[in-house]
C-alpha positions in Angstrom: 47.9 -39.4 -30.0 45.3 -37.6 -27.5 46.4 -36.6 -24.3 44.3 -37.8 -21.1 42.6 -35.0 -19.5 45.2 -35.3 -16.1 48.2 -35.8 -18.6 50.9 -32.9 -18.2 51.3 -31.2 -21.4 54.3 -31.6 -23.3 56.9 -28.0 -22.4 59.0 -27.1 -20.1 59.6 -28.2 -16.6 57.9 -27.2 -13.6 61.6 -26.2 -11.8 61.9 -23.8 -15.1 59.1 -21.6 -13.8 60.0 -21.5 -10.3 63.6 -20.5 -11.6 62.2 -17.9 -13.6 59.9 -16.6 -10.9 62.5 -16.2 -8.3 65.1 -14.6 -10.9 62.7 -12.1 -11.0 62.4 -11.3 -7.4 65.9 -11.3 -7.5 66.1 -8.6 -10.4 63.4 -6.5 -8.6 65.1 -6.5 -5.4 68.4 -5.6 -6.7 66.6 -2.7 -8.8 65.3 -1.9 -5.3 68.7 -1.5 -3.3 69.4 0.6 -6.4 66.8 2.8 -6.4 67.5 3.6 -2.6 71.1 4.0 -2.7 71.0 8.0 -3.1 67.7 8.4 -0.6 68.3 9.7 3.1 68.3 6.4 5.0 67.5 7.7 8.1 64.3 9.2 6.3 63.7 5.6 4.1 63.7 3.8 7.8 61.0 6.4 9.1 58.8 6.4 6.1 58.8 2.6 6.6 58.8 2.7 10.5 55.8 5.3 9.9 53.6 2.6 7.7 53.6 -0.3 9.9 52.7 1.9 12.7 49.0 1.3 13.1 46.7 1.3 16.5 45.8 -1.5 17.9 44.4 -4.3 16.1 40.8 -4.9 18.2 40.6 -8.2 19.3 37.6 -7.9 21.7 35.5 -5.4 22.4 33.0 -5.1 25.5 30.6 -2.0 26.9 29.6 -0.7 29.8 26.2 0.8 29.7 24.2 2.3 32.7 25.5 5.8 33.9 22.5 7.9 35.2 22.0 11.0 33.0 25.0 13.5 33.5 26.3 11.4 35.7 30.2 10.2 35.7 29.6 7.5 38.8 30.1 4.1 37.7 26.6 2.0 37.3 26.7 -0.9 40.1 27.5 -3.8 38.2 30.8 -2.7 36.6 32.5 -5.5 39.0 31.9 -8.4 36.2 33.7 -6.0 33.5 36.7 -5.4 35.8 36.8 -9.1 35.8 36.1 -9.5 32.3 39.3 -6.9 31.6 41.4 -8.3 34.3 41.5 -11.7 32.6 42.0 -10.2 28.9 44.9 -7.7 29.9 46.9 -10.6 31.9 48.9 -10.3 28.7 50.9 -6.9 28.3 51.2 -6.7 25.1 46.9 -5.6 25.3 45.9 -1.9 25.1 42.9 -1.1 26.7 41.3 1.3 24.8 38.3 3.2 26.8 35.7 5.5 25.1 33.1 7.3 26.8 30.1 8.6 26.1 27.2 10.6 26.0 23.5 10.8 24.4 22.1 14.4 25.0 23.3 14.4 28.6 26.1 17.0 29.6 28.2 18.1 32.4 26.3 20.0 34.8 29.2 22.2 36.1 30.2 22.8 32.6 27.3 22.1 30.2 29.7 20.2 28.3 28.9 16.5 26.9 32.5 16.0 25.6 33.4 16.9 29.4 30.9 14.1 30.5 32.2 11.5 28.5 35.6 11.6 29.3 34.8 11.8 33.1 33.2 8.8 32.0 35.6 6.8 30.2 38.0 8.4 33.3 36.7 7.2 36.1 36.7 3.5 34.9 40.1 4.1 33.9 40.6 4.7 37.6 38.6 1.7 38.7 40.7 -0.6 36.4 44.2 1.1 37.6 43.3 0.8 41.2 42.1 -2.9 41.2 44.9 -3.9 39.5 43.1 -4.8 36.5 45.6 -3.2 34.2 48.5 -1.2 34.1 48.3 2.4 33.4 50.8 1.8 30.3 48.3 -0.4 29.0 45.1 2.3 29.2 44.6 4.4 26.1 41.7 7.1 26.2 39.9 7.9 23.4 38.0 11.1 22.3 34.7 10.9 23.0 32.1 9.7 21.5 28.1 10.5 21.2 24.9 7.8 21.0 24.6 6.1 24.4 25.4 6.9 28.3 28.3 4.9 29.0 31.8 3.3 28.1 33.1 0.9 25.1 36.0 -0.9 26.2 38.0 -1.8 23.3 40.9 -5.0 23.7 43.5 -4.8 21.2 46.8 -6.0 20.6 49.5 -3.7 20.2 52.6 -5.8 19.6 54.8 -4.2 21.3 55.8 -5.7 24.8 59.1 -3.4 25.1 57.1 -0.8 25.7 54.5 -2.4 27.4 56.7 -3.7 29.9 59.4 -1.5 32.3 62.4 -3.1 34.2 60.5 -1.4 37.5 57.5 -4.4 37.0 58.0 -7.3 38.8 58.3 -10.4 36.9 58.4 -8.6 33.7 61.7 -8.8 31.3 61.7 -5.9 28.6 62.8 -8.2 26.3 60.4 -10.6 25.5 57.7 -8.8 27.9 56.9 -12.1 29.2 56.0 -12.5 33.0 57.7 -14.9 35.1 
């Protein structure tokens, strides 16, 4: 007799594999509880605290270009990023990661251009912060960066609204860090 080509082969049952499979999970786990019976716990829960402890994950990423050489003072049209940010970091569980920068231009009190980009990245900070755009728990500066006068904005998700969120904010419950 020849078998069809969409016949099932003569063997064992499907449910045997599965059973198999998940015996073996089982095995590996329990060889796993006994592997870490004689480790520090405290240290086991760090190491594994420590790995799932990345930045952000980027979701969005926007720039603001524009600031006059060696100059910190926002460029005029910054109002249509505020907005762009405001609507983004509604959630606040969104860290707002800023990043200035510089391209050959420098401080001119200090001659630095490390100096000049972080003014940079700074005084939008402020910007955000003081139209209520964000919160300052939510703004992250970065080290500066080189190749271009101005400021990448950077949207990501940090997971965490327990931290992002403090009993003093109205509408906010650390719990869930959902707003009301």
């Amino acid at each position: 007799m020849m078998l069809a080509r969409f016949d099932t082969a003569p063997g064992r049952p499907l449910w045997l594999t599965t059973l198999a499979d998940l015996s073996l999970l089982l095995v590996g786990f329990f060889v796993f509880l006994q592997a870490t019976q004689g480790t520090d716990r405290p240290a086991l829960a760090e190491g594994i605290r420590a790995a799932f402890d990345a930045p952000p994950m980027t979701v969005a990423g926007l720039a603001l270009p524009g600031f006059a050489a060696g100059s910190a003072v926002l460029p005029p049209d910054h109002a249509r990023l505020v907005a762009e940010v405001r609507d983004a970091a509604r959630d606040p569980r969104i860290a707002v990661t800023l990043t200035g920068s510089s391209d050959g231009d420098s401080d001119p009190a200090t001659g630095s251009a490390a100096i000049l980009a972080s003014d940079r990245a700074r005084a939008l900070a402020a910007v955000l912060v003081a139209q209520g755009a964000v919160r300052p728990a939510q703004i992250v500066l970065a080290a500066p960066a080189t190749g271009g006068r101005g400021v990448r904005i950077d949207l990501g998700f940090a997971g965490d609204p327990a931290s992002a969120c403090r009993p003093a904010d109205a509408g906010c419950r650390p719990s869930t860090g959902v707003t009301r």
